[in-house]
N, C-alpha and C positions, 0 to 999 in steps of 0.2 A: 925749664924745658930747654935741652939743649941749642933744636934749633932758634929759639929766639936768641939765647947769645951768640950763635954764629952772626945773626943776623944784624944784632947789635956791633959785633963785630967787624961790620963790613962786608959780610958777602950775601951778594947778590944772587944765588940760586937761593939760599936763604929765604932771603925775602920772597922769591917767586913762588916757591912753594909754602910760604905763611899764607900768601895772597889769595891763594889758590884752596886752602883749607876757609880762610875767608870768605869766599866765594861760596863755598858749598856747603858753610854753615856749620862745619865738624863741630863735634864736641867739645874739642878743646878749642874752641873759639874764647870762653871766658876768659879760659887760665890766660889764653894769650894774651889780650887786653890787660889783662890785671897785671902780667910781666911787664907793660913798653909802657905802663901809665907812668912813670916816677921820668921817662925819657921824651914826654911830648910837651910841646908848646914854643919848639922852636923853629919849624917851619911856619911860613907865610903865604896861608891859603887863597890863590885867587881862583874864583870862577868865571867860565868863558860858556854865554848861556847865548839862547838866539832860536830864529826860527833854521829849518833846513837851508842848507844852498847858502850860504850866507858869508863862507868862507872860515868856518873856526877853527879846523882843522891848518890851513893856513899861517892862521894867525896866533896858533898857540905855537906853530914850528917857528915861524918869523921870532916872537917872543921871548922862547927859549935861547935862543942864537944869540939874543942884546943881553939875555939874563948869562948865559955862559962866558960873554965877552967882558963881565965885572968879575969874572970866577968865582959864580954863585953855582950850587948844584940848583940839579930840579929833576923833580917827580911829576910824570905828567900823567894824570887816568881820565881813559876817553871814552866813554860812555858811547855803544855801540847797538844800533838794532839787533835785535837778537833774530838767530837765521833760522826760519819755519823748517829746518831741514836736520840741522845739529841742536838747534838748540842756543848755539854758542856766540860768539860777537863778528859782525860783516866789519871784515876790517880793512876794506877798501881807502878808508878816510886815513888811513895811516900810514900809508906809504908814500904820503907827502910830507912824514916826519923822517923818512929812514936815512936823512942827513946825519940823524943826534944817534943813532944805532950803536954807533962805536965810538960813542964820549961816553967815560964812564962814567961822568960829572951829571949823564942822563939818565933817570930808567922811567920807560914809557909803560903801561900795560892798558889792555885795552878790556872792559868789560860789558856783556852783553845785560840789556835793561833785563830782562825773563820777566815783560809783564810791567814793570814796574810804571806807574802815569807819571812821573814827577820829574821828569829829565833825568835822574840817578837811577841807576842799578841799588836794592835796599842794603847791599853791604856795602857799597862804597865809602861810607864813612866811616869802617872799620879799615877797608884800605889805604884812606887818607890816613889813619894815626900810625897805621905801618911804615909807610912813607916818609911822614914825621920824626917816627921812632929810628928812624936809618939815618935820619942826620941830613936832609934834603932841605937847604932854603928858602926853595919856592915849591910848593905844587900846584901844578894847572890843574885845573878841572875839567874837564870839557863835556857837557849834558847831548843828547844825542840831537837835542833841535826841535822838541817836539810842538814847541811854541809856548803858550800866555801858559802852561800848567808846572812849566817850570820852577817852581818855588822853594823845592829841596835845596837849591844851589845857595840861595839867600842864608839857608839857614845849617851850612855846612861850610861854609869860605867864608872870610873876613870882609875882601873885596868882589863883588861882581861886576863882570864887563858883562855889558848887553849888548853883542853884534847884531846890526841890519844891513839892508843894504837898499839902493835907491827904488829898483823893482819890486821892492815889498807892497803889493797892490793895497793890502789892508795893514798894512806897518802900527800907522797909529792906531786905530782900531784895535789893535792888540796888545799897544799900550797900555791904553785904556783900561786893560780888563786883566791888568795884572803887574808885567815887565816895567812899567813904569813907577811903580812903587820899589822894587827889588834891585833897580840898576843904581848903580855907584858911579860908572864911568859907562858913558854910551859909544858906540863906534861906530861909524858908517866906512863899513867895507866898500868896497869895489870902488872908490868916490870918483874914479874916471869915467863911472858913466852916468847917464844922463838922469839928473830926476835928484841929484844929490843933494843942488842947493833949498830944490823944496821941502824935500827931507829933515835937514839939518834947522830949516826954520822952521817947520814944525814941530820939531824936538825942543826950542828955546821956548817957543811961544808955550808951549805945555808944561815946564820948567816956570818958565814965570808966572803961570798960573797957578801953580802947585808946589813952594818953596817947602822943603825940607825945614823942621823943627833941630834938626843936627847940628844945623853950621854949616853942612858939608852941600855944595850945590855941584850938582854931576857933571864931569864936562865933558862935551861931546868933541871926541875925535874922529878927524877922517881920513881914513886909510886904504892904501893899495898893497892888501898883506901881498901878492903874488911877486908884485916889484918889489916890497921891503921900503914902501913908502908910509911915514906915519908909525909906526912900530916905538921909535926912539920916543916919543912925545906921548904914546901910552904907556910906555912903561914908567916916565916922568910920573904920568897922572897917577898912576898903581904907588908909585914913590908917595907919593904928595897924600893920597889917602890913608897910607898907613900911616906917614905920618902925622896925620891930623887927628886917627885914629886913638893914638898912641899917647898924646899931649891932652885929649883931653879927658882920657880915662874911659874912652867907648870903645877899644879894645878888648880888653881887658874885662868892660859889663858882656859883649857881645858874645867872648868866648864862655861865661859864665852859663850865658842862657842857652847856649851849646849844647852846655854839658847838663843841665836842667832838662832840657828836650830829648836829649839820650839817653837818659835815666827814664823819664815817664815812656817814651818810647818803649825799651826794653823791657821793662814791666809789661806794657798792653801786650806784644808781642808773645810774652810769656803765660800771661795770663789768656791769650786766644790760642795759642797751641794744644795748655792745659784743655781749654775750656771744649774744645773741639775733642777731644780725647774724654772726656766725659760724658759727652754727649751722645756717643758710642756706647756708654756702660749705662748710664743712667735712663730708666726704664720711662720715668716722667718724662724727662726732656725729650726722648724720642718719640712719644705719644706727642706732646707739643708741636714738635717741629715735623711730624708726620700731619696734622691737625691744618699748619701752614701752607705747609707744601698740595697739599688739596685743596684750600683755598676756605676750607671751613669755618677758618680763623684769622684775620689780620696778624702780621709778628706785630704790632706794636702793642696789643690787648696780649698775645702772648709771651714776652718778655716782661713787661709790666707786673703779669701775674706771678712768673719764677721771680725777679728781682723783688718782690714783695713776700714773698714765701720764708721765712726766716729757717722755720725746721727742713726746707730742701739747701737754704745758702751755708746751714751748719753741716748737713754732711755732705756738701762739697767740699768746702774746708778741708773737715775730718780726711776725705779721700787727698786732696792735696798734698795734705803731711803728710800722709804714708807713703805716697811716691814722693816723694821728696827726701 
């Protein structure tokens, strides 16, 4: 495909309009994948996850700036409410990066969730290997904020920073029930105001409670993304992670399981596209899910009875292959 070796080649409308076919699922979403897979694995994915308000947006600009000043490139994708009106990403949170607009060392794109619970938009991790595939050192992540359901991020970046901040009334609480398992490196933004040092100790105290089987124990930085305080000594920590990442060969399994989750992913996916498209044609299933839908029949007693039905799982099959 041509444009993928434009884009392997360096240019950057390239790449936007990959992102862009990306985004909206096209067809040739595969082939494209199957083009940049031989060119991925040399960016270094961090996520930037956190409840709203929290300052991410900030902090991935701050970020950028220390990552540009070793002249490292970077790809930033920023995960954006998606707007009740277009459809498309509120991109308010970004015009506190338009510093990097005109380093070409930078390319920003922002994407709207459509729906999606998991702090990602569902193709973003086909944007990330684009990103990758362009030759970018670091890519930022940045998840829209949605809180503790965050979990996409863990399982799409190598390292995750978990932002709070001191006015987080149920901070820990929301630890608890999730962000606390998923964080690599914890931050406390805004740390000039007030509420920080309770914050921070309860960040250890739950840490000591709860030692990582890894080796790797999370450490908590506190920063003032707005002043560019703190910035120098997380990106240490992001250093110090991969590295430790890297030495002890949990890079390397982590990226594996990646790529294990993207595969069974894309199956399911494939197989509920199909499966919904049958469901349409196939006369039983609709008598089923008509049966549901009025309440005549539980779906768990109705699923039970197709998934046990051997002569209805063969000519789905059958119908399978022939679209195919």
């Amino acid at each position: 495909m041509e444009l993928v070796q434009k884009m392997l080649a360096g240019s950057t409308q390239s790449l936007a309009r990959l992102i862009t076919m990306v985004e909206r699922e096209a067809p040739e979403v595969p082939q494209i994948m199957s083009l940049i897979y031989p060119h991925l694995g040399h960016a270094y994915l961090v996520g930037i996850t956190g409840p709203p308000g929290g300052g991410k947006s900030t902090l991935v600009d701050r970020l950028t700036a220390v990552m540009r000043s070793g002249d490292f490139s970077v790809g930033i994708l920023a995960a954006d409410p998606t707007s009740p009106f277009s459809g498309g990403a509120l991109l308010g949170d970004r015009i506190r990066m338009q510093q990097h607009y005109l380093d070409k060392g930078v390319f920003i794109r922002s994407m709207a969730t459509r729906g999606s619970r998991g702090g990602l938009p569902r193709a973003a991790r086909g944007v990330i290997k684009l990103l990758d595939a362009f030759g970018k050192d670091f890519v930022l992540v940045e998840t829209v904020g949605v809180g503790q359901t965050e979990l996409d991020i863990m399982e799409a970046t190598d390292t995750t920073v978990v932002v709070l901040i001191p006015e987080t009334g149920d901070a820990i609480q929301m630890l608890k029930a999730g962000l606390m398992e998923i964080a690599d490196i914890f931050v406390v933004n805004k740390a000039d105001r007030e509420g920080v040092d309770y914050l921070v100790t309860a960040l250890e105290q739950m840490l000591h409670m709860s030692p990582r089987d890894s080796g790797w124990q999370p450490p908590i930085v506190t920063t003032q993304a707005l002043h560019n305080i703190g910035i120098e000594e997380l990106y240490h920590q992001i250093e110090r992670h991969r590295k430790v990442l890297q030495e002890t060969g949990q890079l390397s399994l982590k990226r594996r399981g990646q790529r294990r989750g993207e595969f069974v992913h894309s199956i399911e996916q494939g197989i509920r596209t199909r499966l919904l498209q049958l469901v349409e044609k196939d006369g039983q299933l609709m008598a089923a899910l008509e049966k549901v839908e009025k309440g005549e029949l539980d779906p768990y007693s109705a699923s039970l009875e197709i998934l046990t039905n051997k002569t209805l799982l063969q000519t789905w099959l059958a119908e399978l292959e022939k679209e195919s």
